[in-house]
MITORRO-967419 format. One line per field, with one value per residue: residue number from 1; residue in one letter; x, y, z of N, C-alpha, C in turn. Coordinates in nm, 4 decimals, decimal comma. Layout:
i	c(NUM_...);
aa	c(a_...);
n.east	c(X_...);
n.north	c(Y_...);
n.up	c(Z_...);
ca.east	c(X_...);
ca.north	c(Y_...);
ca.up	c(Z_...);
c.east	c(X_...);
c.north	c(Y_...);
c.up	c(Z_...);
//
This chain:
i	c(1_2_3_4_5_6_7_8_9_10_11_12_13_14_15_16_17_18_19_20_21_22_23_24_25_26_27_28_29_30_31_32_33_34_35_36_37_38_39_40_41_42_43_44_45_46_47_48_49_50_51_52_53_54_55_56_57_58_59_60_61_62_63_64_65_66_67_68_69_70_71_72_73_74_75_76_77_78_79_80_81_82_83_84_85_86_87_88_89_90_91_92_93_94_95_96_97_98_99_100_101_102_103_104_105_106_107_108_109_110_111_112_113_114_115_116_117_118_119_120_121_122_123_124_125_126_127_128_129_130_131_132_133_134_135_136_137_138_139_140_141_142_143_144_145_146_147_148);
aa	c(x_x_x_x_x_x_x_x_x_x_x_x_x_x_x_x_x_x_x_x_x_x_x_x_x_x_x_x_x_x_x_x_x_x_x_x_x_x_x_x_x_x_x_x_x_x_x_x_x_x_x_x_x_x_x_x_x_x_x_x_x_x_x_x_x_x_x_x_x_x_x_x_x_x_x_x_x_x_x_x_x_x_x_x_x_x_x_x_x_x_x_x_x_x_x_x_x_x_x_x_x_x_x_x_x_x_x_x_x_x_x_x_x_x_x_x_x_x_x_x_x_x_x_x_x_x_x_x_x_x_x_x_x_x_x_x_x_x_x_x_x_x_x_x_x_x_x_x);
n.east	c(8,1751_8,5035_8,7597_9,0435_8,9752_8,8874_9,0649_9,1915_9,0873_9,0887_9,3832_9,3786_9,2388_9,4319_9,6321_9,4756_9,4742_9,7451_9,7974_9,6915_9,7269_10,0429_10,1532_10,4195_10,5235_10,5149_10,3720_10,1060_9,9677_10,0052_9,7941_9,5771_9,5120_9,4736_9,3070_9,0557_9,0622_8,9727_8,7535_8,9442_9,1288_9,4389_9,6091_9,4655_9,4997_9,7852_9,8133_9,7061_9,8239_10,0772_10,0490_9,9967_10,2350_10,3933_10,2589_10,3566_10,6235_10,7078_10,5940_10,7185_10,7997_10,5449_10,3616_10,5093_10,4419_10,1976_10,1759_10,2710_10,0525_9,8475_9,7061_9,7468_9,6227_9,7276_9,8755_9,8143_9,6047_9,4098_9,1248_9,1246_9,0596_9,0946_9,3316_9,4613_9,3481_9,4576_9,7295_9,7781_9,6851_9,8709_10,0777_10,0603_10,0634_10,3428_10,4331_10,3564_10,3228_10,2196_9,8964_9,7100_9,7208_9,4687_9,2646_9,3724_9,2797_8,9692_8,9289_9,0076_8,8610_8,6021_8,6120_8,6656_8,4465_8,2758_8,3830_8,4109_8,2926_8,1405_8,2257_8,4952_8,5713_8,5361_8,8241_8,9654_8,9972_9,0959_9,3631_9,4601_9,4734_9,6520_9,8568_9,8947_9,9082_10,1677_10,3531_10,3234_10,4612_10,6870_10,8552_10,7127_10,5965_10,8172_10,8685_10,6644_10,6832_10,8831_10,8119_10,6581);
n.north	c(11,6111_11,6526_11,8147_11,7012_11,4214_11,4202_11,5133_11,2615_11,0974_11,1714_11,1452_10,8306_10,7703_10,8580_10,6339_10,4015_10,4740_10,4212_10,1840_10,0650_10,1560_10,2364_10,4778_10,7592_10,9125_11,1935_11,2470_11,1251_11,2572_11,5379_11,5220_11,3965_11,6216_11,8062_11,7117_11,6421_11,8900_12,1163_12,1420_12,1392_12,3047_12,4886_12,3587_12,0710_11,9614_11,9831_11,7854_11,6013_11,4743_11,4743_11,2644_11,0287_11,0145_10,9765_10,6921_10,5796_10,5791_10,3870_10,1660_9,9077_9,8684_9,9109_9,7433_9,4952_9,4800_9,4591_9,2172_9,0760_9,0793_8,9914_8,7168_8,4151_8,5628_8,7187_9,0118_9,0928_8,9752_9,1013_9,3476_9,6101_9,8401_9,7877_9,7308_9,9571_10,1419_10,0289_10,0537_10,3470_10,4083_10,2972_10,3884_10,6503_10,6048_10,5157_10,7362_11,0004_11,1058_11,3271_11,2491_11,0512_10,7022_10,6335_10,7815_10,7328_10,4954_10,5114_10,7299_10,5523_10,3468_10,4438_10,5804_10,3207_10,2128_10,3491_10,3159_10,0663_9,7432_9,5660_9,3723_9,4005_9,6198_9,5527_9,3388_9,5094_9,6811_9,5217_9,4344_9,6825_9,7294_9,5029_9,6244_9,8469_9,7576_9,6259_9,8114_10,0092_9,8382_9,6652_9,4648_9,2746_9,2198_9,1126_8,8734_8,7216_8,6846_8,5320_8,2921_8,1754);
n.up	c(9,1601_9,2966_9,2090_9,2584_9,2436_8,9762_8,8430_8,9029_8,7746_8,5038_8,4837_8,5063_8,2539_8,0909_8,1309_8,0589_7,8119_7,7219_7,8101_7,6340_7,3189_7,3803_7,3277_7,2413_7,6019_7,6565_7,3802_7,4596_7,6961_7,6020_7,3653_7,5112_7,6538_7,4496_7,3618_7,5860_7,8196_7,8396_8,0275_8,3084_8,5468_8,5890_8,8521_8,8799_8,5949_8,5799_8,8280_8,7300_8,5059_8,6439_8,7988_8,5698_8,4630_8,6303_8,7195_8,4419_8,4157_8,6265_8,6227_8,6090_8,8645_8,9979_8,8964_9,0277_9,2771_9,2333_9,1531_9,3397_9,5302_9,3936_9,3879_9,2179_8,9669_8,7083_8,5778_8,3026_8,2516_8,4121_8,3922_8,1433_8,2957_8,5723_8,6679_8,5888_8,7542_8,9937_8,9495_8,9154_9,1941_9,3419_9,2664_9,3931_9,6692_9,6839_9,5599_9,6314_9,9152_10,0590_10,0170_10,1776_10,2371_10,3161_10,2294_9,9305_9,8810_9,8619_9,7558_9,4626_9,4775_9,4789_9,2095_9,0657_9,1076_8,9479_8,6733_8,6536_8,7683_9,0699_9,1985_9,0951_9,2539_9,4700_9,4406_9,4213_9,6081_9,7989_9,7036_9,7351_10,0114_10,1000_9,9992_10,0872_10,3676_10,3452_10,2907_10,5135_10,6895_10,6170_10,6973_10,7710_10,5350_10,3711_10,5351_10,4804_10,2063_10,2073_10,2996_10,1484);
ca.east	c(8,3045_8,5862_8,8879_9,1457_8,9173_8,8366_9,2027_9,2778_9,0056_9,1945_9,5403_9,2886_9,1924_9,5801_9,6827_9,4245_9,4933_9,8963_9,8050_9,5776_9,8254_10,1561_10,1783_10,4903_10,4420_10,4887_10,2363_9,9997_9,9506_9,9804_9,6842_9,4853_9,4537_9,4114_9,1295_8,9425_9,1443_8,8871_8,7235_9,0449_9,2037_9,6065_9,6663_9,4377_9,5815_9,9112_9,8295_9,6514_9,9654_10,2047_10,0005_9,9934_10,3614_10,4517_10,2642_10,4098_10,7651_10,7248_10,5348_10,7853_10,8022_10,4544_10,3304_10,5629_10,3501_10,0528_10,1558_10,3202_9,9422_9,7208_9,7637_9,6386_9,5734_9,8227_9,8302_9,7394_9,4674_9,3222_9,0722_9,2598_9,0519_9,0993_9,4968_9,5121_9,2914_9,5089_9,8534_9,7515_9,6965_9,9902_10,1290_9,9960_10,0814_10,4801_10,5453_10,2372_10,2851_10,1270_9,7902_9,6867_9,6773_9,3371_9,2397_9,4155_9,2263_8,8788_8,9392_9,0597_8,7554_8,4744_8,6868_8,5997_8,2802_8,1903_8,4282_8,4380_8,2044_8,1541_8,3647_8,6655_8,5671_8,6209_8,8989_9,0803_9,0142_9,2009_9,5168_9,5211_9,4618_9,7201_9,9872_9,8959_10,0164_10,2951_10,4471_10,3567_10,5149_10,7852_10,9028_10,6108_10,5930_10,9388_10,8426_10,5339_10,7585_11,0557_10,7610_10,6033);
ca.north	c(11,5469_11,7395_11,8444_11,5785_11,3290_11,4902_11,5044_11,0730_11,0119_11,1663_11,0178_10,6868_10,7422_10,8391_10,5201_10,2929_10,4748_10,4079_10,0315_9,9671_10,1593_10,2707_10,6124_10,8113_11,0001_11,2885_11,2716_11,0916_11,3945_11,6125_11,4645_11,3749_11,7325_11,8880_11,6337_11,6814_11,9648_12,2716_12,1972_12,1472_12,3864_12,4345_12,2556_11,9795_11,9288_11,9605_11,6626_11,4415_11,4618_11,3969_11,1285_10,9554_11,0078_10,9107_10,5706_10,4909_10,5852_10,3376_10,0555_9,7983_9,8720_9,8945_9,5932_9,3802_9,4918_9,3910_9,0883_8,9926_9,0494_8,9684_8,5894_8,3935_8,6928_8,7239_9,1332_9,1229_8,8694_9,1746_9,4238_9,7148_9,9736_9,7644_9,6925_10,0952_10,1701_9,9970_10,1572_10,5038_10,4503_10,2360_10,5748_10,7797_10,5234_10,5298_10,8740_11,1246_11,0695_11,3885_11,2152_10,9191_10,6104_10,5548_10,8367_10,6898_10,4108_10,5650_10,7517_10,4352_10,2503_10,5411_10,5376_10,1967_10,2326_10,4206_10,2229_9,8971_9,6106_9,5481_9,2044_9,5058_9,7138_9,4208_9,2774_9,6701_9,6983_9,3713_9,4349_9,8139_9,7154_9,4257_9,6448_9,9512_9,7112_9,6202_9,9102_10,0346_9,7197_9,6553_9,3806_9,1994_9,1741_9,0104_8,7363_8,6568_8,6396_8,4263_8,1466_8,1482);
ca.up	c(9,1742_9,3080_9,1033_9,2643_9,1709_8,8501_8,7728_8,8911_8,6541_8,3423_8,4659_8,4487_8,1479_8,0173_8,1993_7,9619_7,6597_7,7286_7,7937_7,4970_7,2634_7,4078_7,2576_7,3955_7,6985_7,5612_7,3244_7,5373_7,8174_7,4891_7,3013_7,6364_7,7300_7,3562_7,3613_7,6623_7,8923_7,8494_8,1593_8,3674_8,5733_8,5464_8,8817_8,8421_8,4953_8,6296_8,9168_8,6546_8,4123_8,7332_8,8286_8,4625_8,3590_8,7344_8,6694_8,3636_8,4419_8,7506_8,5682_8,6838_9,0137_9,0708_8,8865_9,0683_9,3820_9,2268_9,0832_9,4586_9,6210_9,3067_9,3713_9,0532_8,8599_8,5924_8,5258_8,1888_8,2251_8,4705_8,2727_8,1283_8,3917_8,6948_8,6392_8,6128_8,8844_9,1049_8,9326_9,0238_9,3354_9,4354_9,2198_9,5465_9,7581_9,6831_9,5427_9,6835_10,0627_10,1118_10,0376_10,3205_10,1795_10,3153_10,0538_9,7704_9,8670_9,8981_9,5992_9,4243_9,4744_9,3877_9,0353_9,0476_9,0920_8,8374_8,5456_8,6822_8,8563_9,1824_9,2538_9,0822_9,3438_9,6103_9,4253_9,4174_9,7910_9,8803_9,7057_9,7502_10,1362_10,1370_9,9504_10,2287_10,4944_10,3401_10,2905_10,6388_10,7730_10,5649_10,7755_10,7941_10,4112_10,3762_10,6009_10,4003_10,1017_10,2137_10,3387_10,0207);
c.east	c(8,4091_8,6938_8,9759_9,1076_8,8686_8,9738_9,2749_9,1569_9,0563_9,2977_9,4962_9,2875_9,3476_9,6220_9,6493_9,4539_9,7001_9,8764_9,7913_9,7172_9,9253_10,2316_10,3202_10,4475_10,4510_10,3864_10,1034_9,8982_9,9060_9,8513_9,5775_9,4007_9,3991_9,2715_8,9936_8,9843_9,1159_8,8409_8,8429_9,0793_9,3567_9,6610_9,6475_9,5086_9,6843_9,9212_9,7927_9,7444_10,0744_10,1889_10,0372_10,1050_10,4298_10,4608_10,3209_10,5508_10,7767_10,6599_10,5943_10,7425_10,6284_10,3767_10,3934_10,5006_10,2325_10,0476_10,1925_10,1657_9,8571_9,7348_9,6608_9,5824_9,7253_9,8006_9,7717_9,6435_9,3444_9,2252_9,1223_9,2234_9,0995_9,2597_9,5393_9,4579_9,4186_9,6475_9,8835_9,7006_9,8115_10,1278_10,1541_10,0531_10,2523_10,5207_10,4433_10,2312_10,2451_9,9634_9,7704_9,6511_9,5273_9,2507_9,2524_9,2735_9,0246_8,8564_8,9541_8,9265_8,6130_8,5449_8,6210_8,5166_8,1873_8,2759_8,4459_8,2981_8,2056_8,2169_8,4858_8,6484_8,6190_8,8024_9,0139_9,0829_9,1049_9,3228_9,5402_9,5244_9,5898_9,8927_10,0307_10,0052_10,1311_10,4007_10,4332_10,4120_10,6119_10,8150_10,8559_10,5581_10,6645_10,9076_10,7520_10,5955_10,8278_10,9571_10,6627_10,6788);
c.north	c(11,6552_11,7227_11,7389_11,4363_11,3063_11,4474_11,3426_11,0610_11,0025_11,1114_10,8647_10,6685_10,7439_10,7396_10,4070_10,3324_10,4147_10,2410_9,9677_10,0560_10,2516_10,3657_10,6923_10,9080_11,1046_11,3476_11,2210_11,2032_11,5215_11,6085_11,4795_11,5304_11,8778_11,8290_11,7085_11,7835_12,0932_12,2572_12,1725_12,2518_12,3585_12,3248_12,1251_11,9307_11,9117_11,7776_11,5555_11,4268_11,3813_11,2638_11,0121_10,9139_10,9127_10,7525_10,4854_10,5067_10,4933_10,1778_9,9336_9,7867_9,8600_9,7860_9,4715_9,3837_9,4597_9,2964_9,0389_8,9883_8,9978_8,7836_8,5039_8,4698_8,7508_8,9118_9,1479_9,0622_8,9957_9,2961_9,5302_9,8217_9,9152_9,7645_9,8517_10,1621_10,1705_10,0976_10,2537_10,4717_10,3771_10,3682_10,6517_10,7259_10,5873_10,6749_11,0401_11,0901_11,1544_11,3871_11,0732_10,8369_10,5868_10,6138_10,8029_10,5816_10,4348_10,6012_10,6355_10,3585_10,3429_10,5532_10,4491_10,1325_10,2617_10,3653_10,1164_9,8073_9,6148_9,4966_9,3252_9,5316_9,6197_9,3748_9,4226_9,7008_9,6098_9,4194_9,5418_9,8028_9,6200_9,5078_9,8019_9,8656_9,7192_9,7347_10,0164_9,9206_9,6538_9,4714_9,2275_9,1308_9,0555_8,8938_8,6824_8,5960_8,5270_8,2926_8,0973_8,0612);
c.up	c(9,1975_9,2333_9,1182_9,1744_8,9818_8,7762_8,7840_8,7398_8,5097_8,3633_8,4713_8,3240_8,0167_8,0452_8,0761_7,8356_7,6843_7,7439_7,7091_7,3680_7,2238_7,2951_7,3296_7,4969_7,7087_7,5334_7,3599_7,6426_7,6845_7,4489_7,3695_7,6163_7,6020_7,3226_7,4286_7,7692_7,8957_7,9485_8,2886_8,4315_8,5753_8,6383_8,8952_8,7368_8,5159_8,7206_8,8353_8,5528_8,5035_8,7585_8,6763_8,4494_8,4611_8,7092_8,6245_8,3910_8,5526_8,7707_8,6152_8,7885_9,0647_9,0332_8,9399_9,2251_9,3675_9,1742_9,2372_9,5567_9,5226_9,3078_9,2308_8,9379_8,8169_8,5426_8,3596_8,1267_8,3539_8,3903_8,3055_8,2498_8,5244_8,7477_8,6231_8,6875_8,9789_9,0672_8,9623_9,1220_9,3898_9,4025_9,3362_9,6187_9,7896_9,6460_9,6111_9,7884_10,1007_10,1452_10,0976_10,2147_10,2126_10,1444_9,9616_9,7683_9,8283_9,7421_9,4583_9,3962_9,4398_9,2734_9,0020_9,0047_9,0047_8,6986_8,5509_8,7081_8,9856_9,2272_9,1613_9,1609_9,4672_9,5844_9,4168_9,5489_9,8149_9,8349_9,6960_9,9346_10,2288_10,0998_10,0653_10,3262_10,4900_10,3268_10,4172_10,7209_10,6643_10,5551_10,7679_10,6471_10,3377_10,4133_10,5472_10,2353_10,1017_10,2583_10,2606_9,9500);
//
């Protein structure tokens, strides 16, 4: 597994511990990395911290993107890894435009893979695929909204 990946997996795993119980973030990143943060290097550690804190500092905003494509799926009726799967990467999506959404996505779904189910893995493609568009098509989103 390469380091990037190495490093979403711990801002995964800071993501579920911050869901299940909302430690500050702070001491969350703190804790995380006195935990498990010996095999880390600094800038991995560094990206899987940015990534985490990014997340949660952005929690609004990005659950209201996955509640506008998750149709019938209530976020906190989603299981805690799949509902932070998707967070970090809509994370990447909006504030890491140096990495291609396809990547996020790619990345996103081998995560998946390996802490989830399969029907997650489908059901994390669709609305990491539907929330891609939209935010390369802006436009095209709106109009799907307003005829809802």
């Amino acid at each position: 597994m390469g380091a990037r990946r190495k490093a979403r997996v711990c801002a995964l795993q800071m993501l579920f511990q911050y869901d299940l119980a909302r430690p500050a973030v702070d001491e969350l990143s703190g804790l995380y990395w006195e935990a498990f943060g010996d095999e880390m290097g600094d800038v991995a550690r560094e990206f899987s911290t940015n990534l985490a804190r990014g997340a949660i500092s952005h929690l609004d905003e990005i659950d209201a993107l996955i509640k506008h494509r998750a149709e019938h799926w209530r976020i906190q009726r989603m299981a805690v890894v799949d509902r932070n799967v998707l967070r970090l990467a809509i994370y990447e999506f909006l504030y890491e435009p140096d990495t291609p959404k396809t990547v996020v996505i790619n990345e996103a779904l081998e995560i998946a893979r390996r802490f989830s189910t399969f029907e997650a893995t489908q059901f994390i493609n669709g609305i990491l695929d539907a929330i891609k568009r939209d935010l390369e098509n802006p436009a095209a989103s709106s109009a799907t909204t307003n005829q809802q």
